[in-house]
N, C-alpha and C positions, 0 to 999 in steps of 0.2 A: 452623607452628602458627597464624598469624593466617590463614591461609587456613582450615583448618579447624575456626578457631571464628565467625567468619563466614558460613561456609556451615550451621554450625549454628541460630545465632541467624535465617540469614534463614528456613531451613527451618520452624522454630517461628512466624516469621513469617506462615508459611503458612494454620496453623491455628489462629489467634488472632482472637478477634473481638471489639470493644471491646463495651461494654452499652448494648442500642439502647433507646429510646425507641419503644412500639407504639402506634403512629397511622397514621391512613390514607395512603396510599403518597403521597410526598412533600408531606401537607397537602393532598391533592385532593379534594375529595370529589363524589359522585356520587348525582345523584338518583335516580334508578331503574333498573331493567334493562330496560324497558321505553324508557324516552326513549334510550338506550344502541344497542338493539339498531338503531334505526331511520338516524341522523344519526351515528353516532359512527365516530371514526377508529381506525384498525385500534389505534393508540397506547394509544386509550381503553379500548376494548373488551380491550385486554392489562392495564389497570392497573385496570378493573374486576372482573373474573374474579380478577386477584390479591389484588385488596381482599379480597372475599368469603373468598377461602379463607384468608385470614388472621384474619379473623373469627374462622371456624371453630375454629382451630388457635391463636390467641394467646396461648393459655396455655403450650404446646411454644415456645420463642423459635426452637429451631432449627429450625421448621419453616414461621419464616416467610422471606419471598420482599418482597425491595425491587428497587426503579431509581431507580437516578441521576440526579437531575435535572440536565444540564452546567450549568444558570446557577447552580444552587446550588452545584457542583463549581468553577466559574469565580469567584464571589466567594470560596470557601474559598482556591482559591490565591493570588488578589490578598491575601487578610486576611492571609498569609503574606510578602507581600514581591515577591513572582513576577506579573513584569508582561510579562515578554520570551516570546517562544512560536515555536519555530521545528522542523522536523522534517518528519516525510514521514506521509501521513496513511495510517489503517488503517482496513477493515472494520468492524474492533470500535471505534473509535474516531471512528470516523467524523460520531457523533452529537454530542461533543464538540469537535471538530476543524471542524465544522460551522459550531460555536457561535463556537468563537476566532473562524473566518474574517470572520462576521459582527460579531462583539463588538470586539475588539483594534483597539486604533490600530495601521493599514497600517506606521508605523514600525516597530512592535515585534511582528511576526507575519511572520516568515518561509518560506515551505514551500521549503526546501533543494532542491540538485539529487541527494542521498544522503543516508546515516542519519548518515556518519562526517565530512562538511561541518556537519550539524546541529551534533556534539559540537565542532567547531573556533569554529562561530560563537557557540556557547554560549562556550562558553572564552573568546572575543577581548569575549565583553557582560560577563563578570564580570572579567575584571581591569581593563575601562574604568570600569566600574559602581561595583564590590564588591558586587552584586546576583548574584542566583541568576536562573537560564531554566530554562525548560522546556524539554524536548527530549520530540517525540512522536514515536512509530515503532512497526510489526508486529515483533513477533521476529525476523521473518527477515530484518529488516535490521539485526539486533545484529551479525552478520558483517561491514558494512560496517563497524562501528562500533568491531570489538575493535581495529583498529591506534590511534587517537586512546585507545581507555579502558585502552589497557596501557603507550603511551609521552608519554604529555600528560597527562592528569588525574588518576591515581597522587596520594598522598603523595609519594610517594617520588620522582617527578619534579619536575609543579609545583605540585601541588595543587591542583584548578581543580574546586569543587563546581557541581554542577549537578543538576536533578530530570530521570529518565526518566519516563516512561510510556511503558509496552508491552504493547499487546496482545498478549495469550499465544493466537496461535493455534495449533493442537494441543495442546492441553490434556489432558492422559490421562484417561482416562474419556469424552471428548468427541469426538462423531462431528466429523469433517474431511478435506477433501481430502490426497491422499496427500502432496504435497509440503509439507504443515505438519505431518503427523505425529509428523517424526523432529524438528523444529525446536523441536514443542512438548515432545516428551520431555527433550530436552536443555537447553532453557532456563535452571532453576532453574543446575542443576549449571556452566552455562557463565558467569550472571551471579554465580556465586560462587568461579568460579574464577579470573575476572580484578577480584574482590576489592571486588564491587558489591552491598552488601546488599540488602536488596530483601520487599515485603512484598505480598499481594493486596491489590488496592485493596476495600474493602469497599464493597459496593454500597446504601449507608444512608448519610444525611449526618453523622453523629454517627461514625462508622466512617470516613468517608473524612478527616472532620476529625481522627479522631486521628493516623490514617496519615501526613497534611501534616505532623502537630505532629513524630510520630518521624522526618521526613525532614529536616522543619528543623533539628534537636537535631543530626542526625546529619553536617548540611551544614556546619555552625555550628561544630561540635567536633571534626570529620577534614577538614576541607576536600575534599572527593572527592565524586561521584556518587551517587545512593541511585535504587531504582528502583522503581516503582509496578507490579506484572502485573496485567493487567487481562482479568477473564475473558469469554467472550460475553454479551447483552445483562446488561451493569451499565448502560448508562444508558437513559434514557428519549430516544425520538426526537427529534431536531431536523434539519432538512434545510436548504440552501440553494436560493431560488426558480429555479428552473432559467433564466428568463429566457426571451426570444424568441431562433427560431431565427436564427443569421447566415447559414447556409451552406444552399446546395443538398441537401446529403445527409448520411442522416447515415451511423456508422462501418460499421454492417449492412450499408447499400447499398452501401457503397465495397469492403468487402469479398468481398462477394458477385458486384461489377462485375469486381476485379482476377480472384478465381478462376476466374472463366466465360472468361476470355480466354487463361489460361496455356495451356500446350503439354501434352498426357499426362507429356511425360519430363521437366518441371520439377522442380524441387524447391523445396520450400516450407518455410522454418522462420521461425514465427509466434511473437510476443512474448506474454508473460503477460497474464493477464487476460479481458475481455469477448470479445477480438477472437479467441483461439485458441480458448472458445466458440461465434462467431458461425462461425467457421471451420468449426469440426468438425459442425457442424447443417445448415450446409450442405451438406457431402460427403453429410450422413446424407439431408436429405431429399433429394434428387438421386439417392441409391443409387449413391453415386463412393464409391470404398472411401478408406483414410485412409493409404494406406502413401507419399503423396506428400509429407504434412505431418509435421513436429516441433513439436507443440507447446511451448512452452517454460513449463510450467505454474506453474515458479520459475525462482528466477534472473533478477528484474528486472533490467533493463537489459543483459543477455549475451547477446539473442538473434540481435545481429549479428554477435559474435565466433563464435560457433558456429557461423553461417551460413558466417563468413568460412576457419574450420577446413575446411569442407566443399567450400569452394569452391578451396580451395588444393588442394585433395587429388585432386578431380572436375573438372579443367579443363574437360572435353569436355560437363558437364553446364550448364544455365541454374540459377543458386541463387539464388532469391528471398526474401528476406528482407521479411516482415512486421510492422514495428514502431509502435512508439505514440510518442508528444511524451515523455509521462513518463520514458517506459522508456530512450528516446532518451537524454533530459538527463541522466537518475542514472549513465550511462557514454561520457557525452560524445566522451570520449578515443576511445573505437573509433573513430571515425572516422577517427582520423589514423595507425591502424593500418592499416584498410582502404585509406588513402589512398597509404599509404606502400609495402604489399606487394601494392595492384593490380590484383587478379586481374579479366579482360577476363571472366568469366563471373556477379560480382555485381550482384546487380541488387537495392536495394533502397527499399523502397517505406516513407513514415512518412503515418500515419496522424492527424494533427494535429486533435483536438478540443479544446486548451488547456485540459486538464483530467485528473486522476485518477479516470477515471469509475468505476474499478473501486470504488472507497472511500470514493465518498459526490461525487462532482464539486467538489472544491477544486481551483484555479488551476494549473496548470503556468505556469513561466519562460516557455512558447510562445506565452502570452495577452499578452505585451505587442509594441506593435508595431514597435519596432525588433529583436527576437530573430526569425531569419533562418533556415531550417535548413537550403535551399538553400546559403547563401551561407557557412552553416562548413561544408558537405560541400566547396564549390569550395577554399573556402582548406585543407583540410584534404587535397586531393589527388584527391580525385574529380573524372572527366572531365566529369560533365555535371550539370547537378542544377535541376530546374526543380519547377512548382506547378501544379494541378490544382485546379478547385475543382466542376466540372457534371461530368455525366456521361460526356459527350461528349470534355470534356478528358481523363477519365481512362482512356477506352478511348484517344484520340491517344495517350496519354503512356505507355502500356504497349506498344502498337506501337513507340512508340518507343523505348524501355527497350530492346523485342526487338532492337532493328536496331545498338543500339549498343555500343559495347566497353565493359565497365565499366574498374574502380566508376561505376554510375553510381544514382543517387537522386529519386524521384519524390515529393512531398510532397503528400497530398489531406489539403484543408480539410475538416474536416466539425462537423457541429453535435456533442453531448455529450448520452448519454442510451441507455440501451438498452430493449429489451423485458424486463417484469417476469417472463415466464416461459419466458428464457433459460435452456436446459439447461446439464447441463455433458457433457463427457467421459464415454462410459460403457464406454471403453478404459481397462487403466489404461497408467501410465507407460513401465511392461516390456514391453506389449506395442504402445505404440507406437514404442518405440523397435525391437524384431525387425521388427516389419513395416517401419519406417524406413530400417532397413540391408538387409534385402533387397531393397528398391527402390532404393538406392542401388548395391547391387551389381550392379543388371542395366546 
């Protein structure tokens, strides 16, 4: 019964909206469409357009249209208690997650190596505390997340409150890649099933401030989790300065460099993200078909395991594994899988730009300079495991890859950042997986 009144309340949750105040999108105001059109940022020019038709329409409340401003969202949750920030950053999120990275004392801003470390490290700040964290994440990393929020934060275990935010991607009604589809359908139903109420974050400051107030009540009075879904643009843009380049190349060219040199009868299973993009646009413009690659479109951090299935199975074949820092860290342990079961035909390659570029470029664990990934591939069983950073080194190091028994592991450095008008995929998932298996089967 408490499960199904829960799921009902948060459901109602859904479509409740506190009563906004009509004023111009977050107090902005704009002098002409004219000074607009000429100097303005794509930002402006979204929050002008929406002024107007707000204008228009103010008298209909629910036909208007806000964004979030995160500094305004970020003092709202300070005003609440919520100083702690730890989690894995999102797309949708990203513009927030941005803001923390820049805002937050470095003590109390953590970007975990997973969704379900985020919920432990929340847990270990409130019973040192008696304070509340935040935990920020995609949906699709509420899966790592169910073992911690069904046997640790419970009532009924220890009680260990804490705020989500999660970006709801696939959202029904809302166009999205195929692998957030089913993710975004099931969402609701799954954070009510492991007993996590949960409400849309409203995209108005007087709206998200009510949402904080029912999360605190709810923190305060059940000791448990409450969760924020957070739809596409709710907030207004904020970026991190990208900085100057360190590295010789960046993840394009290193990709670009490894593919031009594999063998026809490789095989290739590529980690999520930019990089199984920049992959597949390359086969495209080349006119090299795609039946060599796996994309791994979800499933961050699994795309070595999956490699390493294939490779157990396919002795006789080369299996290249294409990974990222991030994807790397959130499944650390593969490696001592890989390490452990050996297979003299893996061969894989990480991609190190110390950064989640897919999500807005916040820090990986990889940016700092004692974290080594050579040197836990060595400890963790792999025969060889060396660093690449020019071009030059990375064509040596994939000859050398070829010549040697694995596991073995090639690390290229590179800068963070891709082209703005990276495509995606225009295969979908079923059909690269049939084209995938019958190139494995030859």
């Amino acid at each position: 019964m408490a499960r199904s009144r829960i799921s009902q309340q948060s459901l109602l949750r859904l479509f409740r909206r506190p009563t906004r105040t009509l004023a111009p999108i977050n107090n902005r105001k704009v002098t002409s469409e004219k000074s607009l059109s000429v100097d303005a940022t794509p930002e402006q020019d979204q929050i002008f357009t929406q002024q107007k038709q707000n204008e228009e329409v103010q008298q209909y409340t629910e036909l208007v249209r806000d964004f979030l401003d995160p500094a305004d969202f970020y003092r709202s949750i300070r005003n609440i208690g919520i100083d702690f920030f730890c989690g894995i950053p999102d797309s949708l999120l990203k513009n927030f997650c941005a803001y923390v990275t820049a805002h937050a004392d470095r003590r109390k801003h953590v970007i975990t190596a997973n969704e379900g470390s985020a919920i432990a490290l929340a847990a270990g700040y409130h019973m040192a505390t008696k304070k509340f964290a935040m935990v920020y994440l995609q949906n699709s990393g509420l899966g790592n997340c169910v073992n911690p929020l069904t046997s640790l934060t419970p009532p009924q275990v220890y009680g260990l409150p804490m705020l989500l935010l999660v970006g709801w991607r696939g959202e029904p009604g809302k166009r999205d890649e195929p692998q957030h589809m089913h993710k975004g359908y099931v969402t609701p139903g799954l954070l009510a099933t492991v007993g996590i109420p949960f409400q849309v974050l409203p995209d108005y400051k007087e709206g998200a401030e009510q949402a904080l107030y029912d999360a605190q009540q709810h923190m305060e009075r059940s000791s448990s989790p409450y969760a924020l879904l957070v739809r596409r643009q709710t907030f207004l843009s904020y970026k991190l300065p990208k900085g100057e380049d360190t590295y010789h190349l960046g993840r394009e060219e290193a990709v670009q460099t490894v593919s031009s040199i594999l063998n026809d009868y490789d095989v290739v299973v590529a980690t999520t993200g930019m990089l199984s993009r920049e992959l597949f646009e390359y086969r495209a413009r080349n006119r090299q078909g795609h039946e060599r690659d796996f994309l791994t479109v979800g499933s961050m951090g699994h795309a070595s395991t999956i490699a390493l299935g294939i490779a157990l199975s396919k002795p006789s074949r080369q299996i290249w594994c294409l990974d990222g820092d991030g994807a790397l860290i959130m499944h650390l342990g593969a490696l001592a899988t890989v390490g452990e079961t050996a297979p003299g035909n893996f061969k894989h390659i990480v991609i190190n730009n110390e950064s989640h570029d897919s999500v807005g470029g916040q820090p990986t664990a990889a940016r700092h300079g004692t974290f080594d990934i050579p040197m836990a591939a060595k400890a963790c069983g792999y025969r060889e495991a060396f660093t690449a950073v020019t071009r030059d080194e990375v064509l040596a190091g994939i000859d050398r890859l070829h010549s040697l028994p694995g596991p073995v592991l090639l690390e290229i450095k590179t800068n963070r950042g891709s082209r703005k008008d990276l495509g995606r995929p225009t295969r979908s998932p079923q059909e690269n997986k049939h084209d995938f298996m019958k190139f494995l089967s030859q």
